[in-house]
C-alpha positions, 0 to 999 in steps of 0.5 A: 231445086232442078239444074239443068245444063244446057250443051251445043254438041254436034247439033244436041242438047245434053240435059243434066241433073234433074232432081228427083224429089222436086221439079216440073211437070216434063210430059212429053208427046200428046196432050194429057189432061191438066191436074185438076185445081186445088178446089174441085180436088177437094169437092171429089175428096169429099164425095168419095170419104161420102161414099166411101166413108164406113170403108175408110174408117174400118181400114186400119191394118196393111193389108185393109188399106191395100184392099180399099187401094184396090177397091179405089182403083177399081172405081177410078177405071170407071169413074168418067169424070177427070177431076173425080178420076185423078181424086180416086188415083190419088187417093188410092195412092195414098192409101197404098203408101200408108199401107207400104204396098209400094206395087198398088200405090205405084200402079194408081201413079202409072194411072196418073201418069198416063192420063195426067200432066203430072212429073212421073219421075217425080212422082214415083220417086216420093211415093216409093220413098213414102211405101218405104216408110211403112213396109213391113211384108216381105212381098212389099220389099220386094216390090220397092226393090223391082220398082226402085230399081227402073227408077234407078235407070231414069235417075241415072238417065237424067244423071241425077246420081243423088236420087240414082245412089239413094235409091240404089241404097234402098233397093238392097236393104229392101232387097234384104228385108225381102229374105231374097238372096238372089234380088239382094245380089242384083240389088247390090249389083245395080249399086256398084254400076250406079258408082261407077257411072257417078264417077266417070260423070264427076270426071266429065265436068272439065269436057262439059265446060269445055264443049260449051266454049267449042262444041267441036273440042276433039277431046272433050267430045271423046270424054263425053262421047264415051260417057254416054255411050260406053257408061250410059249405052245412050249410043244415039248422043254419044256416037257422033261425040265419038266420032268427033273425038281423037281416040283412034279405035273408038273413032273408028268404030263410031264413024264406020257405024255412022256410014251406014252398012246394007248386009250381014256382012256389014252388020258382022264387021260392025259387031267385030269392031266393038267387040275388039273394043270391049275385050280391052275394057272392064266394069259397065264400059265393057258391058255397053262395048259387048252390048253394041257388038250383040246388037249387031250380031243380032241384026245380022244372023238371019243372013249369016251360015257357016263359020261366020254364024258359028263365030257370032253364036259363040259370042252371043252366048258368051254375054249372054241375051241380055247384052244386046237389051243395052245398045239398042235407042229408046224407040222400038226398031222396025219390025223385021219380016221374015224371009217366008212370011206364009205361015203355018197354022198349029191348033195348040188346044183343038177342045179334046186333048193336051197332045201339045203339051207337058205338064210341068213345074219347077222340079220337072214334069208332073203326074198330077193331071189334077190341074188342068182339065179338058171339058170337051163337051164345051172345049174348054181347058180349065186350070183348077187353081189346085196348085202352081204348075204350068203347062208347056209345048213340046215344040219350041218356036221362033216367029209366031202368031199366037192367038188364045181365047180365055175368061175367068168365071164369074166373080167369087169364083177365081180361087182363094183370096190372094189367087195370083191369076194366069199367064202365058209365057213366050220364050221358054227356055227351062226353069228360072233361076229360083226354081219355081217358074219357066224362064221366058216372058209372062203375058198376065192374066189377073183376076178383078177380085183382090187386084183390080190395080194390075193390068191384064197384058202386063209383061213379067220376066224370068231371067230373060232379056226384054225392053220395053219403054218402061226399062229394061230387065235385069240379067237375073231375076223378074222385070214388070212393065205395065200394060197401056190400058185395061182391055179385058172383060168382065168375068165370065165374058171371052176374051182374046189375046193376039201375041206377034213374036216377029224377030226380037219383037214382041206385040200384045193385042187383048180383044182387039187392042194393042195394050203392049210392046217390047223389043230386043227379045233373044231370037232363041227359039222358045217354048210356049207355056200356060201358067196355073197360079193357084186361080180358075181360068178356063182357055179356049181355042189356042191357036199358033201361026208360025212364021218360018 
């Protein structure tokens, strides 16, 4: 059963307690297409266990049902028929859960989640719950673990601390089934913080009760405003609360945002009044508090020099890049334009040389030129798939335009079964902290052979701040966030990814379409890296414009 609670606070509705494994459809934004009745489900049912009957009988261990999930995934892309589309997602769905392949049963939700009026935070829920039950591989676990932990965001968004401490419990003992030591401390970490907030929404009732007899109690708008904003980070609801509220320094500090500043200084003065905050506070509200500040810093360092600057650079790396994912609303900020916006034009791959480039992998730079090839004669760089490796800039860079041509050969040609395809990673800076990836961004690039369900275009972090509207990343460790649609070729054919790095904004066009989008990206200058993960892909011409 779903409670909800409504509040008049300050012209706002505060929603409460939305259960996660039951409750109604919430799509918000433009149609989506109905879920299809009970009948014409059952006649698409029966049409793909007509055509794919000798499939389903034969798969009977995981790693066959993870197959025909793919396989029912691939048809679902192509399947022009509503009802038999959502038949295939579903389908495929449950094929995965049996299998616990938490990734594929999930990736099938993402689908039905994008084109149907279905209750998506619902429906991951009940399809994590079930790939719990039957996994048995480790790469399983660590999927339930990554994925548990974004729904754990939407659960405590929607203070729903059941499903939130639930879930918190399954991701570290996934975590620990997954032998990953250092997913089982974000695991437990994530956990702590869940507590955390649970409690300090407990203590909040009195304040809520109270609101709804005066919305503006001076009191209970401080208890409410600092939950939202200081355990949430939900600073769009809880500013205006805050300042409503009677604590002097946190109503300082709210109201002077709300004001308005117009210049670095302002934006610098803003950052120093909850950084001042956050030294007097502890757990998650000394995190949101330094969060808000690095938000602000990050607004104003492109007009600050001298001591300011250094003073604000200091502090950034005090927290770390990752504080300043917390403060910013849902929405992506406006795109900032450079000062110069006259770009520079460097052919990163020209056809004839690496002169570039390093040739590197998690203990250093590497020898082997085994792995990367020039054919000039088609100017064309091929990664032979040998082993995992990446190449890497010499130079690292702020604000670009990236444009890179790319194909895999024909089908049956990629690599050995299990090929993890490619990548090119943005914002560079070392080695991650399992010691076999670069730290940055990752743009995938995924073969249509034994993962036809991921999304070429889909981000995947290494230890490095990124938001999107699917999460944030953690501190430490991989963050995926799906691409919007399936834009690539078929194998073969050329495609071409646009990336647009433009402050702490990060756009990704593939062949013409915009399929993803983050924000609050460090502003760190960062190399630009081409991943080999044991698959053959070939690259073209590599293009970078730089924006000083």
């Amino acid at each position: 059963m779903i409670h909800r609670l409504s509040i008049a606070v300050t012209g706002r509705a505060i929603l409460v307690g939305v259960g996660l494994l039951a409750g109604t459809s919430s799509s918000l934004g433009q149609a989506k297409a109905p879920v299809p009745g009970d009948a014409a489900r059952q006649t698409a049912v029966t049409l793909i266990e007509e055509v794919f009957g000798e499939k389903i009988a034969d798969a009977r261990t995981s790693a066959e049902k993870s197959a025909l999930a793919g396989q029912l995934l691939q048809e679902a892309g192509k399947a022009t028929d509503s009802t038999n589309r959502y038949a295939l997602l579903r389908y495929a769905c449950d094929k995965a859960t049996e299998a616990g392949d938490a990734d594929t049963a999930l990736q099938a939700v993402d689908r039905m989640t994008r084109d149907y009026d279905v209750d998506a935070y619902k429906l991951q829920g009940r399809t994590l719950f079930q790939a719990a039950q039957s996994a048995r591989l480790p790469a399983h676990w660590r999927a339930i673990t990554l994925r548990g932990v974004t729904l754990i965001d939407q659960a405590v968004e929607r203070n729903d601390f059941a499903a939130a401490e639930y879930l918190a419990n399954l991701c570290r003992d996934a975590a620990r089934k997954a032998r990953d030591g250092e997913l089982v401390k974000q695991a437990a970490s994530r956990g702590e913080e869940v507590a955390e907030i649970a409690t300090a929404y407990a203590a909040i009732a009195d304040a809520l009760a109270a609101l709804r007899q005066a919305p503006t109690d001076p009191e209970a708008n401080l208890a409410v405003g600092r939950y939202q904003a200081c355990f949430k980070g939900e600073w769009q609801e809880g500013l205006p609360m805050l300042a409503w509220g009677t604590d002097g320094p946190l109503k300082r500090a709210a109201a002077n945002e709300l004001r308005g500043v117009t210049n670095s200084a302002g934006q610098v003065a803003l950052g120093d009044g909850w950084w001042d905050l956050a030294e007097t506070a502890d757990g998650v509200t000394k995190r949101h508090l330094h969060g808000r500040a690095a938000y602000w810093y990050c607004l104003a360092m492109p007009g600050l020099t001298g001591l300011v600057e250094g003073k604000v650079k200091k502090r950034l790396s005090a927290v770390g890049d990752t504080a300043a994912t917390i403060s910013p609303p849902v929405a992506p900020p406006p795109v900032v334009q450079p000062s110069n916006p006259e770009p520079k034009t460097i052919e990163l791959f020209d056809g004839t040389d690496l002169a570039a480039w390093m040739l590197r992998d998690g203990k250093g730079l590497k020898q082997n030129k085994d792995d990367w090839i020039v054919d000039r004669q088609n100017k064309i760089l091929r990664c032979t798939g040998q082993e995992h490796s990446w190449l890497e800039t010499r130079q690292a860079f702020g604000s670009f335009v990236l444009t890179v041509q790319w194909r895999f050969p024909p089908l049956g040609h990629v690599g050995p079964r299990g090929a993890n395809g490619s990548g090119i990673v943005v914002c560079a800076t070392g080695v991650d902290s399992e010691g076999r990836n670069p730290r940055g961004i990752e743009i995938d690039i995924r073969p249509k052979v034994d993962t036809p369900q991921v999304h070429t275009g889909a981000f995947i972090t290494m230890d490095t701040p990124l938001r999107t509207k699917q999460g944030q990343s953690p501190a430490r460790g991989f963050f995926h966030s799906g691409a919007s649609e399936m834009a690539e070729r078929p194998h073969g054919q050329w495609n071409e990814f646009r990336i647009t790095r433009s402050a702490d904004r990060l756009t990704v066009e593939l062949n013409g379409k915009r399929v993803n989008e983050g924000w609050a990206i460090s502003r760190q200058p960062g190399k630009i890296c081409l991943r080999n993960q044991k698959c053959v892909v070939e690259f073209g011409q590599i293009v970078l414009q730089v924006i000083e």
